[in-house]
Backbone as ProteinMPNN parsed JSONL, in Angstrom:
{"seq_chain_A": "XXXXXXXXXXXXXXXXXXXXXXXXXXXXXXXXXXXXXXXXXXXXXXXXXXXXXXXXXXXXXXXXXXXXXXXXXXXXXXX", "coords_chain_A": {"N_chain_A": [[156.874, 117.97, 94.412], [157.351, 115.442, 96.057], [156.219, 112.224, 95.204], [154.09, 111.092, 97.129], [152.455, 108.305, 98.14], [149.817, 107.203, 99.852], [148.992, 104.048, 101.113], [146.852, 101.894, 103.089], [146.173, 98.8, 104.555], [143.578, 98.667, 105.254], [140.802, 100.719, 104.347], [140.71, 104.014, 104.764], [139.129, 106.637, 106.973], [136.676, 109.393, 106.191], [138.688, 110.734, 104.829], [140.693, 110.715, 106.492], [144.1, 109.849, 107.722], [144.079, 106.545, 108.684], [145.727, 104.191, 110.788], [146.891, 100.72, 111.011], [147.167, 98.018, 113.574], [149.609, 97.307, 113.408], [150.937, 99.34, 112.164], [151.029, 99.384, 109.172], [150.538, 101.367, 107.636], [152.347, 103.805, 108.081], [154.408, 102.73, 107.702], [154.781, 102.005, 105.192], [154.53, 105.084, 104.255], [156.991, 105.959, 105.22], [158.476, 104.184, 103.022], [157.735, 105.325, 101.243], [158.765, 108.097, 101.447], [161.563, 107.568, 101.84], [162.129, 105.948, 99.077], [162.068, 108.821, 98.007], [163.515, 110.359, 98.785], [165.714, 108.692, 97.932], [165.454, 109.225, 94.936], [165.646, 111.694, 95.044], [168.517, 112.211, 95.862], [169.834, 110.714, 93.664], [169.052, 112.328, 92.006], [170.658, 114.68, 92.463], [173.095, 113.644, 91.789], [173.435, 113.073, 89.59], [173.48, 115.622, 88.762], [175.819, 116.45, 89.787], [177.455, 114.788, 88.693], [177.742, 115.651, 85.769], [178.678, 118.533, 86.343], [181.224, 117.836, 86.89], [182.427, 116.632, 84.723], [181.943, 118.529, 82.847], [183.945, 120.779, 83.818], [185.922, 118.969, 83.646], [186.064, 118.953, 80.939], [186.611, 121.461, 80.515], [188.9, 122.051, 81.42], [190.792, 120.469, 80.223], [190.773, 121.441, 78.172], [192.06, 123.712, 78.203], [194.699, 122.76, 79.063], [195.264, 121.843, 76.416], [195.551, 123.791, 75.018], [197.439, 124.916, 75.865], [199.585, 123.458, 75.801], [199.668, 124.082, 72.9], [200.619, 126.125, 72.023], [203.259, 126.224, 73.624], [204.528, 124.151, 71.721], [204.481, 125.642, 69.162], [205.755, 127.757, 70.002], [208.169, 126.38, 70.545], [208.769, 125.544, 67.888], [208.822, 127.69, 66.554], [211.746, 128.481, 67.39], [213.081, 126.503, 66.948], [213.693, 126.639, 64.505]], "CA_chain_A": [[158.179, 117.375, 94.269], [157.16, 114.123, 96.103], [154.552, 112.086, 94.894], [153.885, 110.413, 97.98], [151.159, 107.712, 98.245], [149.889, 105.947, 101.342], [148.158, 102.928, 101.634], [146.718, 101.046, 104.148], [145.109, 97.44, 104.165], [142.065, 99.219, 105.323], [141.033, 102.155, 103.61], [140.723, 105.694, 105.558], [137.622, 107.26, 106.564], [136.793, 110.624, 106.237], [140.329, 111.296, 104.051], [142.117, 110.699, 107.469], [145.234, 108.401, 107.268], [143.991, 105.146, 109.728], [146.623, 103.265, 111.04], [146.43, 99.291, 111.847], [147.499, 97.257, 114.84], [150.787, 96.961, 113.362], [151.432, 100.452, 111.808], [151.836, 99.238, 108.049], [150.333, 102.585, 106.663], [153.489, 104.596, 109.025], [156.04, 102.212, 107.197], [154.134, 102.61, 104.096], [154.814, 106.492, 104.337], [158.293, 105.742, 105.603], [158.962, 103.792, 102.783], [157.897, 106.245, 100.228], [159.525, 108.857, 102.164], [162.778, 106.741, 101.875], [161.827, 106.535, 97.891], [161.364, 109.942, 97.393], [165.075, 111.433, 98.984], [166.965, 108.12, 97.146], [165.638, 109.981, 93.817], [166.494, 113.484, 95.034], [169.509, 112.203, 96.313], [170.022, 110.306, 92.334], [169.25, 113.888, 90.721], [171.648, 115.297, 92.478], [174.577, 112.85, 92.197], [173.573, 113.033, 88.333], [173.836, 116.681, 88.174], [177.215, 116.773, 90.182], [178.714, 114.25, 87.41], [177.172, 116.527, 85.113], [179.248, 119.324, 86.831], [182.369, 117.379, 87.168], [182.461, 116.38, 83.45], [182.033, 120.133, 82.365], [185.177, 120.962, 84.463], [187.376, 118.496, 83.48], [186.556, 119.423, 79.828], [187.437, 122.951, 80.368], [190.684, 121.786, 81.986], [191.483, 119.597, 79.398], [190.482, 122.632, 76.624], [193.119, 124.953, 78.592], [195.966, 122.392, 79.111], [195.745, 121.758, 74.782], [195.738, 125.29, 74.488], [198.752, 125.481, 76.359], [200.362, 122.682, 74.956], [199.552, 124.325, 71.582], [201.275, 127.317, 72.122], [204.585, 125.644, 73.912], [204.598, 123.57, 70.386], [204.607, 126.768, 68.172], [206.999, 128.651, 70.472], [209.619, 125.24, 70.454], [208.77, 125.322, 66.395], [209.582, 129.029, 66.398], [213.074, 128.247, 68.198], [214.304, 125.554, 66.152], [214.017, 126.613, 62.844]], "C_chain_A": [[158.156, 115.893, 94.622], [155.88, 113.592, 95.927], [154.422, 110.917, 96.093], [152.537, 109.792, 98.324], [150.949, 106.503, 99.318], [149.153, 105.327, 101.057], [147.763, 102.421, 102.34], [146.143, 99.884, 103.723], [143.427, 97.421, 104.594], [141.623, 100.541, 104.847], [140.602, 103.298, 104.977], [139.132, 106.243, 105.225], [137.226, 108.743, 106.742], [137.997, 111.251, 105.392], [141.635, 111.249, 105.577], [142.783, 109.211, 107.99], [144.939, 107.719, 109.177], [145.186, 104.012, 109.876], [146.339, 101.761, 111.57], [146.735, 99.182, 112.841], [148.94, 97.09, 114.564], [151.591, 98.163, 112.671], [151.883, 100.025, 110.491], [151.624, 100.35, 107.28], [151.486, 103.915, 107.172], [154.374, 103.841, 108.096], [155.936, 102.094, 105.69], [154.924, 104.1, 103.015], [156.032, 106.75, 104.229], [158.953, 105.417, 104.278], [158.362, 104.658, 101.24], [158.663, 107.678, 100.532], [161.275, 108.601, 101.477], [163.005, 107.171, 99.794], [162.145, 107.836, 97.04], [163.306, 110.536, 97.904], [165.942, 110.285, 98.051], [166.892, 108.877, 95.672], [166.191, 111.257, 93.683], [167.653, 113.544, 95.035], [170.419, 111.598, 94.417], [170.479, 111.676, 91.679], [170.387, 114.531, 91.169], [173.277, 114.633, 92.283], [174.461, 113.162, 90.36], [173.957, 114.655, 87.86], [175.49, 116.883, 88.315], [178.213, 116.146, 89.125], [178.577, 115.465, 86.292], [178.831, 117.555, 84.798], [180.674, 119.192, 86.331], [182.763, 117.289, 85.473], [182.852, 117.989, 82.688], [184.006, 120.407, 82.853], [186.161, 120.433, 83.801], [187.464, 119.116, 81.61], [187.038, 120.659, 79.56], [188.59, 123.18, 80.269], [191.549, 120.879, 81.14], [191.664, 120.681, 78.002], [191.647, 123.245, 76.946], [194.632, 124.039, 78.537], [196.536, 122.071, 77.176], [196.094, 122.818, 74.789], [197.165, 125.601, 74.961], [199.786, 124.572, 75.589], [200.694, 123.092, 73.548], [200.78, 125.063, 71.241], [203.278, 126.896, 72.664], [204.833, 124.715, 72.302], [205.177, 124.427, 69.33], [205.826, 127.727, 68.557], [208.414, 127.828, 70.068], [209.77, 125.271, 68.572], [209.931, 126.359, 65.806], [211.366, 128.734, 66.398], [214.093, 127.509, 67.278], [214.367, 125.802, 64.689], [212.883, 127.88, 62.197]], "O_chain_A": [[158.705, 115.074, 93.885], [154.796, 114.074, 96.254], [154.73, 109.773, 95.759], [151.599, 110.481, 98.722], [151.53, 105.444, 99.554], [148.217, 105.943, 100.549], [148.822, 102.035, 102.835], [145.616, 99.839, 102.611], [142.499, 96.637, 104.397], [142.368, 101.484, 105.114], [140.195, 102.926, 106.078], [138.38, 106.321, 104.253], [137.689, 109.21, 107.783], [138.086, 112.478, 105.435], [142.82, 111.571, 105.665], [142.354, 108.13, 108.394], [145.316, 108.113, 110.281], [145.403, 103.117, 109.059], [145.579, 101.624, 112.528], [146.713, 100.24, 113.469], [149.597, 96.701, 115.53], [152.813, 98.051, 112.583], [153.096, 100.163, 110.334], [152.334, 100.511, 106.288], [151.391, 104.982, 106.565], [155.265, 104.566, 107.653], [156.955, 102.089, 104.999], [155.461, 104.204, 101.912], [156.438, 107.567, 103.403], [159.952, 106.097, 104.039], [158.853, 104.293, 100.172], [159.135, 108.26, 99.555], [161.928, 109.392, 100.795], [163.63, 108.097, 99.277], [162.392, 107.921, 95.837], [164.069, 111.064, 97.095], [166.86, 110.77, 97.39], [167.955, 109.179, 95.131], [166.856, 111.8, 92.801], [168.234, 114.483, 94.491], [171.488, 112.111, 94.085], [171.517, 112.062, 91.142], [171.161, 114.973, 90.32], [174.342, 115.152, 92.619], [175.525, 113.496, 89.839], [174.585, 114.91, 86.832], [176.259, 117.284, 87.442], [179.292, 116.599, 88.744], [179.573, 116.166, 86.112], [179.657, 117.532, 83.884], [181.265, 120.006, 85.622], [183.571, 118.148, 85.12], [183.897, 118.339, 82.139], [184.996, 120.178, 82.158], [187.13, 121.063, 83.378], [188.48, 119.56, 81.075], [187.743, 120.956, 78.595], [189.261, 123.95, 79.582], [192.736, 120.613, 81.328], [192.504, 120.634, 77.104], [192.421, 123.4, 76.001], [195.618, 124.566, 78.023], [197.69, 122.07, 76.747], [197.284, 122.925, 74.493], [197.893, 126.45, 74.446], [200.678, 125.016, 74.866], [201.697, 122.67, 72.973], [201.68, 124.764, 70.457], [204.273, 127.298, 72.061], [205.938, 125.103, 71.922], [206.166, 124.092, 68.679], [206.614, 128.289, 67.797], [209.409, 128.298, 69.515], [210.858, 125.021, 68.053], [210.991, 126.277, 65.185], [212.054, 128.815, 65.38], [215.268, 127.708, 66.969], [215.048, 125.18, 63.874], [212.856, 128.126, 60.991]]}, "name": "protein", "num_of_chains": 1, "seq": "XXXXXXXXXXXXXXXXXXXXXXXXXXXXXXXXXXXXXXXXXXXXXXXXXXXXXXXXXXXXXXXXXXXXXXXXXXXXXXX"}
């Protein structure tokens, strides 16, 4: 799910993550970390419009429908 990639300005030995004197491969991490929930946090704001959109067209399908019907009944009535 995250493609999380560390770097350091020195590479890692053995495959194990070496940190500097100033911790830039920790803020590195951090800052793909950070990365990685603003997209999750994206997908989900895109699904919820998604969501929201659906809804209102339903609610907009049902209030014609009603409107339709009050139209045909008032038609009925007057003539």
């Amino acid at each position: 799910m995250t493609d999380l990639v560390i770097r350091t300005d020195r590479p890692a030995r053995g495959g194990r993550l070496r940190l500097d004197a100033h911790g830039t491969a920790l803020l590195v991490m951090n800052e793909a970390l950070a990365r990685s929930r603003r997209r999750e946090a994206e997908e989900a704001a895109r699904e919820h419009r998604l969501a929201r959109r659906l809804t209102a067209g339903r609610r907009w399908d049902r209030l014609a429908a009603y409107a339709a019907g009050r139209a045909v009944r008032a038609r009925a009535t007057l003539g």
